[in-house]
C-alpha positions as CSV (number, residue, x, y, z in Angstrom):
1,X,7.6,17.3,53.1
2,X,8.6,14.7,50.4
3,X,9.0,14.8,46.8
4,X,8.5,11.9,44.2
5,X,9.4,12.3,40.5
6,X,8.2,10.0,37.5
7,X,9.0,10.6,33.9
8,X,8.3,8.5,30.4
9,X,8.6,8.3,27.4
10,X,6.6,6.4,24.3
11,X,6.9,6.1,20.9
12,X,4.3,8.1,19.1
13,X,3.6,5.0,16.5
14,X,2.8,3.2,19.9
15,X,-0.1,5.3,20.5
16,X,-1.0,5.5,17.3
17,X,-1.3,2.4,16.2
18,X,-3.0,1.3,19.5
19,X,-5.7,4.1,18.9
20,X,-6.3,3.0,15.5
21,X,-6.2,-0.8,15.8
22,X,-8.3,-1.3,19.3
23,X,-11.5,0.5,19.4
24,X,-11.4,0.6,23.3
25,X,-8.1,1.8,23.5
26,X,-8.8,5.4,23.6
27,X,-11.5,5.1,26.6
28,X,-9.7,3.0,28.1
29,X,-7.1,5.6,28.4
30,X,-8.1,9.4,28.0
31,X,-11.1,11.1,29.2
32,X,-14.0,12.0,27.5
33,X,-12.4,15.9,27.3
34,X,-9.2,14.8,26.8
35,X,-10.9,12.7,23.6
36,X,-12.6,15.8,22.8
37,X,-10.1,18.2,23.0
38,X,-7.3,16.2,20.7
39,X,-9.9,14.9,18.3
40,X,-10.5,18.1,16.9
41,X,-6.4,18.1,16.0
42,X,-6.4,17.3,11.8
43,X,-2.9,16.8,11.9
44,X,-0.3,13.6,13.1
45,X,0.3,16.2,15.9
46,X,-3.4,14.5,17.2
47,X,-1.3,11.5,17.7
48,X,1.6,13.3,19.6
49,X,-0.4,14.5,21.8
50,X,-2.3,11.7,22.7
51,X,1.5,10.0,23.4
52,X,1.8,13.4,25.4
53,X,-0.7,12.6,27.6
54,X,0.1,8.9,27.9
55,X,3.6,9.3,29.0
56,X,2.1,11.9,31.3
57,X,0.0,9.6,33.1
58,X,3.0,7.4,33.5
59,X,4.7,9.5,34.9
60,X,2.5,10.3,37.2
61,X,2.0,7.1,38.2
62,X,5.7,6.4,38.9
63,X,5.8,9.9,41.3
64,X,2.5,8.9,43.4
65,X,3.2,5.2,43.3
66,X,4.3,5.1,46.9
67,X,1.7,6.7,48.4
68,X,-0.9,4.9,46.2
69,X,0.6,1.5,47.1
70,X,1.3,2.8,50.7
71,X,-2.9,3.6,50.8
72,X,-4.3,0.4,48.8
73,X,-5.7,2.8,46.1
74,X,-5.5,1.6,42.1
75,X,-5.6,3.8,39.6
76,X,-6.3,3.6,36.1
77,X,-5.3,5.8,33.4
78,X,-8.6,7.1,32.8
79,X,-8.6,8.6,36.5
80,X,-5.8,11.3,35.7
81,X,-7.2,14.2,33.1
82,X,-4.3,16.6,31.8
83,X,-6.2,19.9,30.8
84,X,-3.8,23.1,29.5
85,X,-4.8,25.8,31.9
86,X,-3.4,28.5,29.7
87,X,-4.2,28.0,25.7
88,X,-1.5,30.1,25.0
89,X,1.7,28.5,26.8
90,X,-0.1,24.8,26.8
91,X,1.0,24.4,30.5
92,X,-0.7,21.1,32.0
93,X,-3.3,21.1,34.8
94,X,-3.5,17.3,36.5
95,X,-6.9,16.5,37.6
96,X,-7.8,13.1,39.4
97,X,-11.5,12.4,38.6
98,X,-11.3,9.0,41.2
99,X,-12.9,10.7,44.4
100,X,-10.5,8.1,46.5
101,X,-7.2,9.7,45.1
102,X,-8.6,13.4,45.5
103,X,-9.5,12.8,48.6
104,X,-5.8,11.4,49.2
105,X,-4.7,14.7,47.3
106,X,-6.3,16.6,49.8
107,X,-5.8,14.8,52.7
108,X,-2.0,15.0,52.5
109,X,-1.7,18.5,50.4
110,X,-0.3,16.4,47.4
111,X,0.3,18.7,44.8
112,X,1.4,17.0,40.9
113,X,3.2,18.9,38.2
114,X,3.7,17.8,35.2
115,X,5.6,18.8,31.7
116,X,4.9,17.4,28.6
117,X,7.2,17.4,24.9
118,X,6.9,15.7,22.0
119,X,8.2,15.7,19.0
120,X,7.2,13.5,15.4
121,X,8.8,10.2,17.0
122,X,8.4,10.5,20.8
123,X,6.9,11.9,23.7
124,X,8.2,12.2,27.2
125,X,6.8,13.9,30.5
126,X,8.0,14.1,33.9
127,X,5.7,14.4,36.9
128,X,6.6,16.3,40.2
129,X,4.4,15.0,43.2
130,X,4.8,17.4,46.6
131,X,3.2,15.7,49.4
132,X,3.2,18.5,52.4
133,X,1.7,16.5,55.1
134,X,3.2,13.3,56.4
């Protein structure tokens, strides 16, 4: 068994001023139900969370780098979704929608954890990747 770790953080006017100067910037880096989901936030906490999710794909990239590099696969930011799969605690579910890195996921029993905070100015996540099977 090995485990990898990532973490980063961004400066929520990053984000924000990349999502509201570059019309391609948010499908270039959230998901359609990631857009969804955050859209419907009235407040600047819309933008926070959108840094949330951007460090959290960092990081995530940084934990599975090896094995990506190791395998030849490229990843773009648009392949990781970060769902909450409990509304009440906001605890982050990681799904891969590129087929090729699922299928690495399963192959090698990869599991990723990941925890996101953020606060006015910044947002920072750390990714744990488990990979069970050498």
């Amino acid at each position: 068994m090995h485990i990898y770790s990532g973490t980063d953080i961004i400066q929520v006017d990053r984000i924000k001023n990349a999502i509201q100067n570059n019309k391609e910037f948010k499908k270039k880096i959230y998901t359609e139900y990631e857009i969804e989901k955050i859209d419907k936030i009235v407040s600047d906490i819309k933008y926070q969370s959108y840094a949330g999710r951007f460090a959290a794909k960092e990081a995530i990239y940084k934990a599975m780098s090896k094995i990506l590099i190791e395998k030849n696969i490229t990843i773009k930011f648009s392949d990781i979704e970060i769902r909450n799969i409990d509304e009440l605690l906001n605890r982050p579910k990681v799904i891969f929608l590129n087929s090729e890195i699922a299928d690495l996921c399963n192959e090698y029993l990869i599991d990723v954890d990941v925890s996101i905070s953020h606060i006015e100015t910044n947002a920072i996540a750390m990714a744990i990747v488990k990979i069970d099977k050498e």
